[in-house]
Structure formats: structure tokens, C-alpha cells
C-alpha positions in Angstrom: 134.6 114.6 69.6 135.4 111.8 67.5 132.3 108.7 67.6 132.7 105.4 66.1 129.6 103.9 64.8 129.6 100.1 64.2 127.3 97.8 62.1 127.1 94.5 59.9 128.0 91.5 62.8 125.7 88.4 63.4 125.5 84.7 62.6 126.6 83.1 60.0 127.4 79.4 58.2 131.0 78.5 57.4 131.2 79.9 54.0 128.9 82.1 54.3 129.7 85.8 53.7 129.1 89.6 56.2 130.0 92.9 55.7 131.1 95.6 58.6 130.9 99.3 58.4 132.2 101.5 60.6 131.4 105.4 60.6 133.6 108.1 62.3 132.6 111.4 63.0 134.8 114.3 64.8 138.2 114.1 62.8 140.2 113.2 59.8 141.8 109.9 60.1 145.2 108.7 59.1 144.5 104.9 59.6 141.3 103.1 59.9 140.6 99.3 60.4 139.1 96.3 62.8 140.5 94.3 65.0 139.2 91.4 66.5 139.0 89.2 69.7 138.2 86.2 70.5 136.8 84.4 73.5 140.4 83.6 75.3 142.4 85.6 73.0 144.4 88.9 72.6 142.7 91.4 70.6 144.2 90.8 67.2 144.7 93.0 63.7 142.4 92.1 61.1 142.8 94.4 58.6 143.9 98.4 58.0 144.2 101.2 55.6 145.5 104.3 55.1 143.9 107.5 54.2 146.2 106.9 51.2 145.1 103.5 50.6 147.7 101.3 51.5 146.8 98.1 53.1 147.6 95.7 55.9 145.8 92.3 56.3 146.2 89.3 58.8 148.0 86.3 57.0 144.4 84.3 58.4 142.5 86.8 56.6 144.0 87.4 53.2 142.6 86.0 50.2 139.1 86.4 51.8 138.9 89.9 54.0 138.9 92.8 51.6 139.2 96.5 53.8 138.2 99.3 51.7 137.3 103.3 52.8 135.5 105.9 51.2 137.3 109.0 52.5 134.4 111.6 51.7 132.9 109.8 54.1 134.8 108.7 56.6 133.8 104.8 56.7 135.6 101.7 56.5 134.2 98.8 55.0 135.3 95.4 55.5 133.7 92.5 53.1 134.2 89.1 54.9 133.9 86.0 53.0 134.4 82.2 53.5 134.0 83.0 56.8 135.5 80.0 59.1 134.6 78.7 62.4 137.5 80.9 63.7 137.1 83.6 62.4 134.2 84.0 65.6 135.0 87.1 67.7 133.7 90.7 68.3 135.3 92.7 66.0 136.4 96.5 66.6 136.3 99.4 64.3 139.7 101.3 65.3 140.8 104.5 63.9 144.2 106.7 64.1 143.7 110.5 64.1 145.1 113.0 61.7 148.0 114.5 62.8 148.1 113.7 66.7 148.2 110.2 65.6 145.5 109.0 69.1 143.7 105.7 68.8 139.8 105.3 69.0 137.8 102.4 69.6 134.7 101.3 68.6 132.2 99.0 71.0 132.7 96.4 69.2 130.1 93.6 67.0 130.0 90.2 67.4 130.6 88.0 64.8 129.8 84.2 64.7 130.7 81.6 62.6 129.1 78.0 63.3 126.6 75.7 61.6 
């Protein structure tokens, strides 16, 4: 049974700087990453990697969003810095299972950006 395990959101100042972790249990995953949505909004890619490291980032995020996964124990990190206004939304942990290739979600943390 594969569990997704979210933490790291809150409030914080344009500028300012959070980090989200996401621990999965019950599998070995192919892909992990967050996605985000905003009040209004599709959900949206933010950032993904691959068991073999290879990256994918949002053109809004790069330069600032660094994804990174420590395989031993299946958690993806993502650092979050200069955080914008809109960059406010919950955020997702979503992971890709090893081989079937089916898609889990997180619950989702919110993230807020405002002064």
C-alpha cells in the first residue's frame, strides 16, 4: 500500500525561503515530484525527478526551486526560495510507481506567500 507523507508548508514573506518533504512508503518509485494549485487554477507541475536523477522544473520556478531525492529513503525534497506572491498554492507530493508506472497523490500543504 503505497502512503504519501507531506510536510514543510506555511506562511511566509516574499523572499522569504520553505522546504517540503514528502515520504513514500509501499513501493519503489520511478518519478517523484509536487505539483501545485492555486486558488482558480489547474493543478500545475512544479518540479520532478527521476529515480535516476534527471530533472524537470517549471519555467516560473527555475533558478529558485531546487527538487532533490534521497532514494534510500524514498523522499523528495523540494527547497523553495525567493518565494513570490504567486507562488501561493497547496502544493502536492506526486509519485510514479516502479514498473506499473500508477500515479499517487499526496493531501496536499498549503503554501502562502504574502506580507
Amino acid at each position: 500500500q503505497v502512503q504519501l507523507v507531506e510536510s514543510g508548508g506555511g506562511l511566509v514573506q516574499p523572499g522569504g525561503s520553505l522546504r517540503l518533504s514528502c515520504v513514500a512508503s509501499g513501493s519503489i518509485f520511478s518519478i517523484m515530484g509536487w505539483h501545485r494549485q492555486a486558488p482558480g487554477k489547474q493543478r500545475e507541475l512544479v518540479a520532478t525527478i527521476t529515480i535516476t536523477s534527471i530533472i524537470k522544473y517549471a519555467e516560473s520556478v527555475k533558478g529558485r526551486f531546487t527538487i532533490s531525492r534521497d532514494n534510500a529513503k524514498n523522499t523528495v525534497t523540494l527547497q523553495m526560495d525567493n518565494l513570490k506572491p504567486e507562488d501561493t498554492a497547496v502544493y502536492y507530493c506526486n509519485v510514479v510507481r516502479y514498473p506499473a508506472g500508477e500515479n499517487y497523490w499526496g493531501k496536499g500543504t498549503l503554501v502562502t506567500v504574502s506580507s
